[in-house]
C-alpha positions as CSV (number, residue, x, y, z in Angstrom):
1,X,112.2,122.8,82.9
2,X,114.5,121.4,85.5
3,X,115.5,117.8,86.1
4,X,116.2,115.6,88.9
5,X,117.5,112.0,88.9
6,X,118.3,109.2,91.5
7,X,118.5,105.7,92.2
8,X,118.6,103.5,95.2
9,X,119.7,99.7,95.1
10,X,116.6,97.9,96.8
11,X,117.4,94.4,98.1
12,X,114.2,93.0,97.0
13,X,113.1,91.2,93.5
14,X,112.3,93.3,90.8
15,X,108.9,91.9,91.1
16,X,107.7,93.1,94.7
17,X,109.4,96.6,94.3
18,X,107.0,96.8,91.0
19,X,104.4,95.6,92.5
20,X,105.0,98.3,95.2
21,X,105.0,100.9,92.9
22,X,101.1,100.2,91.4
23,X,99.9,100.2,95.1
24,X,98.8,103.5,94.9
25,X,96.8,103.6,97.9
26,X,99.7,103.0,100.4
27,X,101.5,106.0,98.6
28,X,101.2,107.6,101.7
29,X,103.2,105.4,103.4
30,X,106.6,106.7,101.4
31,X,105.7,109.1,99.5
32,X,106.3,112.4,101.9
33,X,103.3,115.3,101.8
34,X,101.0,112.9,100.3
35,X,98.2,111.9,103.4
36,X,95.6,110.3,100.5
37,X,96.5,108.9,97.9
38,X,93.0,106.7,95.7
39,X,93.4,105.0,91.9
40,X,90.3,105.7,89.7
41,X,89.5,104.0,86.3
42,X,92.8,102.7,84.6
43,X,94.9,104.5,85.3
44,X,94.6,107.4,87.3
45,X,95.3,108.3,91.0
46,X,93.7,110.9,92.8
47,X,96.0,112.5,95.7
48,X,95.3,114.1,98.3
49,X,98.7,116.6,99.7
50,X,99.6,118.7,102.4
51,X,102.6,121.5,101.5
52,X,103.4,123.3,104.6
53,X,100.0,124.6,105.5
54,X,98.4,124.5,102.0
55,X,96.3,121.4,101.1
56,X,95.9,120.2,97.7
57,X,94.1,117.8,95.8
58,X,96.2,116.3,93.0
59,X,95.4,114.4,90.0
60,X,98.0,112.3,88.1
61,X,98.1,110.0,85.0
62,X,100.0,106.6,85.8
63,X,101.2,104.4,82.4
64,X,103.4,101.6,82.0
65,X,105.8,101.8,79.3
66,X,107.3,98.6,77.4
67,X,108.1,95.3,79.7
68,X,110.8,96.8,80.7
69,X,108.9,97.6,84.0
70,X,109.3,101.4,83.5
71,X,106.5,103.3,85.5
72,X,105.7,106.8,83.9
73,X,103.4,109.3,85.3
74,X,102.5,113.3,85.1
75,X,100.0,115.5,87.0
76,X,97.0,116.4,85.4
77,X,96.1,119.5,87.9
78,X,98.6,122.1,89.4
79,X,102.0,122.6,88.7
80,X,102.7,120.2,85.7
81,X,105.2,117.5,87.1
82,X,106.5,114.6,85.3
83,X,108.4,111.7,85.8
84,X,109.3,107.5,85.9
85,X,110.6,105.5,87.3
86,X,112.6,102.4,86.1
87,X,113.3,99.1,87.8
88,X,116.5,97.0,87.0
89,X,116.8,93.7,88.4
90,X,120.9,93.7,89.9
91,X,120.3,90.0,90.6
92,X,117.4,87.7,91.7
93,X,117.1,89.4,94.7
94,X,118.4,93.3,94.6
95,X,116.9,95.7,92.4
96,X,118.3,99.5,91.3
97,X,115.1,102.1,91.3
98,X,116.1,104.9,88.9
99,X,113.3,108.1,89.2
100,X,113.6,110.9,87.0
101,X,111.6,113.6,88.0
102,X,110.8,116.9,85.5
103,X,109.1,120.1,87.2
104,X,109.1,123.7,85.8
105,X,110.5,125.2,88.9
106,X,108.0,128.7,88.7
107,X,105.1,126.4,88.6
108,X,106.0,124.5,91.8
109,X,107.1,127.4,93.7
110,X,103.3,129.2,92.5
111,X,101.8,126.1,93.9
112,X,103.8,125.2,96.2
113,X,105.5,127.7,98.2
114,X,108.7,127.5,99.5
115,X,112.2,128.5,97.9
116,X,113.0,129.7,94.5
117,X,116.4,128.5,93.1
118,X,119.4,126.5,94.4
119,X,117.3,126.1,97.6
120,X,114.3,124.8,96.0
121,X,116.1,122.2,93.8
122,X,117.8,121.3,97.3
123,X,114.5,120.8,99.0
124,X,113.5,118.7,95.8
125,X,116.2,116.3,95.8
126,X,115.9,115.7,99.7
127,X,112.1,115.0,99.9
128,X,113.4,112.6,96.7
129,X,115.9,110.8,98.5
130,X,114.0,110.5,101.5
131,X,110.9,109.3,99.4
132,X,113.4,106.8,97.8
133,X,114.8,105.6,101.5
134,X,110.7,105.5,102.7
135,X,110.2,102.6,99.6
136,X,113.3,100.6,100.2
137,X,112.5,100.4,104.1
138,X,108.6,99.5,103.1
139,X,109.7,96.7,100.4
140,X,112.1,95.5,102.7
141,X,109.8,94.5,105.3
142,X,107.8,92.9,103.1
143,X,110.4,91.0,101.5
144,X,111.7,90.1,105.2
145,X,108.6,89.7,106.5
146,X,107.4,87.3,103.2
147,X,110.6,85.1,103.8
148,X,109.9,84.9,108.1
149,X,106.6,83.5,106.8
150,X,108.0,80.9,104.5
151,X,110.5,79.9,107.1
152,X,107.9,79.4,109.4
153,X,105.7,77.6,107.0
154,X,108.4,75.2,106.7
155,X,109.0,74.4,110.2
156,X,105.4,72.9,110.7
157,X,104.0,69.8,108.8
C-alpha cells in the first residue's frame, strides 16, 4: 500500500470549504477525470470517470469522522482507494486542507493504466496537487463572490 499526503492553505472559513467538500455533485468541477459525479442514500456517491480512454463507473463510501470536520472516504468498486481529508481552521477566515490518500499501486495501474513505479506515484501526487489547486480556486470564488454580494447588499437601503 502506498501513501500520499498534501495540504493547501485555503483562504476561506473552515465552514464553506466543508461545506464544499459534501457537494458531491460539483466534484466534477475540481476533482480531475471525474465528468459525473451523483450522492445516493447516506452516504454514498456514485462517479462516473474518464482515464485516458477508459471510462469507469465508480462507487465510493463518504463518512464523517468526529467534529473535527475530517471527511473519510474509500471506493467500493475497482482498484480499492482510500483516503480523508481534514480541515483546520488557520484563523476565521483561512483554512489548511490536509488529504491523505492510500492506493495499492498494482490495483491502480490494473485499472487504471498508465505508469508503474516512481512515474505513477509522480502522476499521483500531480493530479493531487492540481485537484487541491481546482478546490481552493472554486471556494475562493465563492467566498469572494459571497462577500461582493454582502457589500452590495449594504450599499442599498
Amino acid at each position: 500500500m502506498s501513501t500520499l499526503e498534501e495540504q493547501i492553505d485555503i483562504a476561506a472559513p473552515v465552514l464553506v470549504a466543508w461545506e464544499q467538500l459534501h457537494r458531491v455533485h460539483e466534484y466534477p468541477q475540481f476533482v480531475d477525470g471525474v465528468r459525473s459525479a451523483h450522492p445516493h442514500g447516506r452516504n454514498l456517491a456514485h462517479l462516473g470517470v474518464r482515464v485516458g480512454d477508459a471510462e469507469l463507473s465508480v462507487d465510493t463510501e463518504i463518512t464523517d469522522r468526529g467534529r473535527g470536520r475530517v471527511m473519510a472516504w474509500r471506493t467500493l468498486s475497482s482498484a480499492h482507494l482510500s483516503g480523508a481529508f481534514a480541515l483546520l481552521p488557520l484563523d476565521a477566515r483561512r483554512t489548511r486542507l490536509q488529504i491523505r490518500v492510500e492506493y495499492d499501486p498494482e490495483a491502480v495501474q490494473h485499472e487504471f493504466g498508465g505508469p508503474r513505479g516512481f512515474a505513477q506515484a509522480g502522476a499521483i501526487e500531480r493530479a493531487v496537487r492540481g485537484d487541491l489547486e481546482h478546490f481552493r480556486e472554486l471556494v475562493e470564488a465563492r467566498v469572494s463572490a459571497a462577500d461582493g454580494h454582502l457589500r452590495d447588499s449594504h450599499k442599498h437601503p
